[in-house]
Steps between C-alpha positions, in 0.01 A plus 500: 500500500183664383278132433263463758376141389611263137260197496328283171173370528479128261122529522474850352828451292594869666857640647430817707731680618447825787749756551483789699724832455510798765470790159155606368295361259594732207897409490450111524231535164791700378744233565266287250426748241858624435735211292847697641333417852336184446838319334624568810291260693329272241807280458677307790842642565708224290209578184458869447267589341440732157162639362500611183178550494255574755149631473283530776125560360240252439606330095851580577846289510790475698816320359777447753843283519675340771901444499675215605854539693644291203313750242222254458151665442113421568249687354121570625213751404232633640112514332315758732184449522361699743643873716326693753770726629611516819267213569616203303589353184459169282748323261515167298861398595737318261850386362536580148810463219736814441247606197236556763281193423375297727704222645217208582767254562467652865208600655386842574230590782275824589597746765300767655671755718281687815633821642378640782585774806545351862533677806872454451539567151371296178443128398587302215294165475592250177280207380641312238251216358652210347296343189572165635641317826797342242588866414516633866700182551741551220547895572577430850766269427684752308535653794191759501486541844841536570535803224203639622639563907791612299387750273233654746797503777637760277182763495536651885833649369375609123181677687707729700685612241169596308421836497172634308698763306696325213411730207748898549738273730756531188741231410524245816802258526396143672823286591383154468738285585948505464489516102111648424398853494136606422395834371141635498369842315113544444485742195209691404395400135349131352679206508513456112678815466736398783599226311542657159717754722722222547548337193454757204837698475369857398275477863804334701747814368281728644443405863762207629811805520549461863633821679494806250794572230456173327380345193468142359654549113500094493170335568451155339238332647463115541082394443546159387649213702840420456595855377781701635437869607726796526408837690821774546481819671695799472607876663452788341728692721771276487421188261528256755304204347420111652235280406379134572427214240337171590214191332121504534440208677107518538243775434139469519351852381383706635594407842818295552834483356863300599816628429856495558693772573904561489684821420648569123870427495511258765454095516407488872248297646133656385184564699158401481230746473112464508283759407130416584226774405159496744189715392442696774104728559500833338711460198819449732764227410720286767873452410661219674875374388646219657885495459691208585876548553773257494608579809439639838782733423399628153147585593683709807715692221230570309290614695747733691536685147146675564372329277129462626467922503598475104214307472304711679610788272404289190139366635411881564557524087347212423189676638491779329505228162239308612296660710146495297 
């Protein structure tokens, strides 16, 4: 368990919390600054959580979602106020509706994050400061200090799976959990092009082929909520075609989109797939899709079929198309 000491002040209306973590300084400010490695922590184990936003310079905003087992949801943002990096960081902390506005039926709280290097690796220090004793009061009844042990009892595993060098690493496949499959690929070229790669049809028939000797003759692309879309691929040695259909469930350009996913000619159970877009420094663009399967045993078929190196196949396109 990497917390050294959890303990509230009523005088100062604070909650600090020490942890301590045997890796250097640089990969636990990483941990922070990358959403793919920070959902991994931020939410207790029974509420994971999602950013779909997340930007860590002083003015910026971070918009995240937690999941219920039953499905249910609970928003929060962050306001940042204040980043030094390597050294700390400051946020106005809040819940907030699915629109992104805030929620001031609950309150929110600031939090400012210390990092620093120890003799046995680094040191994360959090003081959150309540605006009132009631609020402190009604945030640790919800269980705040519970979720907190919880979600931070979760970061000694997530750091030693960092490693500095994310960006040439090629398509990575995270297993999750029994029925979830994550897929990362940091592109080189903006994020608004990344997105238009994805959703105007003349851009998507030129990179998302998979393995070479195909081509996508039907491309009809869903950008609306509700609508159906229908991609097919075929061949051209031997005019093999498949393709996959499914509904837009939720997009929020230019960084996330929901979808569901089933093959054409088949009524089996479908999958659900988020794509969330990060800006990443230099120009470069991080793809992450979240697939959720049906079943243990699906995801397993899947992906046996090498499915993750087509992927890789069509990312190196999509490169060459965005790249700016």
């Amino acid at each position: 368990m990497p917390i050294t000491s959890l303990s509230r002040d009523p005088e100062t209306l604070t909650l600090t919390l020490v942890a301590d973590f045997p890796v250097p300084l640089k990969r636990l400010w990483a941990a922070w600054k990358d959403p793919r490695t920070l959902e991994r922590f931020w939410g207790p184990p029974p509420w994971p959580a999602t950013f779909t936003r997340h930007e860590l310079v002083p003015g910026g905003r971070s918009e995240y979602y937690m999941t219920g087992p039953k499905g249910e949801t609970s928003r929060g943002y962050w306001s940042v106020l204040a980043v030094e990096p390597e050294v700390s960081f400051e946020v106005e902390d809040g819940f907030c509706h699915p629109d992104g506005t805030s929620n001031d039926a609950l309150p929110g709280s600031r939090m400012k994050m210390t990092f620093e290097a120890t003799p046995g690796g680094s040191r994360f220090t959090s003081v959150t400061t309540f605006p009132s004793l009631e609020a402190m009061e009604q945030l640790v009844a919800m269980g705040m200090l519970e979720g907190v042990r919880a979600a931070f009892g979760q970061l000694d595993e997530v750091l030693a799976d960092l490693r500095d060098a994310t960006a040439g690493r090629g398509t990575a496949l995270e297993h999750l959990d029994a029925t979830r499959a994550r897929i990362t690929r940091d592109v080189r070229g903006p994020l608004a092009l990344v997105w238009r790669a994805h959703h105007e049809p003349a851009l998507l028939q030129r990179w998302m082929l998979g393995p070479d000797g195909w081509t996508m003759p039907v491309c009809e692309v869903a950008t609306a909520v509700g609508e159906t879309y229908r991609y097919a691929w075929e061949n051209a040695a031997d005019g093999a075609r498949f393709g996959f259909t499914g509904e837009l469930l939720a997009s929020e350009p230019p960084q996330r989109a929901v979808t569901t996913e089933r093959m054409l000619g088949t009524d089996g159970p479908s999958t659900t797939n988020e794509l969330v877009l990060s800006p990443l420094p230099g120009g470069r663009t991080r793809i992450t899709l979240t697939i959720t399967y049906p079943s243990a045993e699906l995801k397993e078929q899947i992906l046996a079929t090498g499915m993750v190196d087509g992927m890789e196949a069509s990312y190196a396109r999509l490169e060459s198309v965005v790249e700016g």
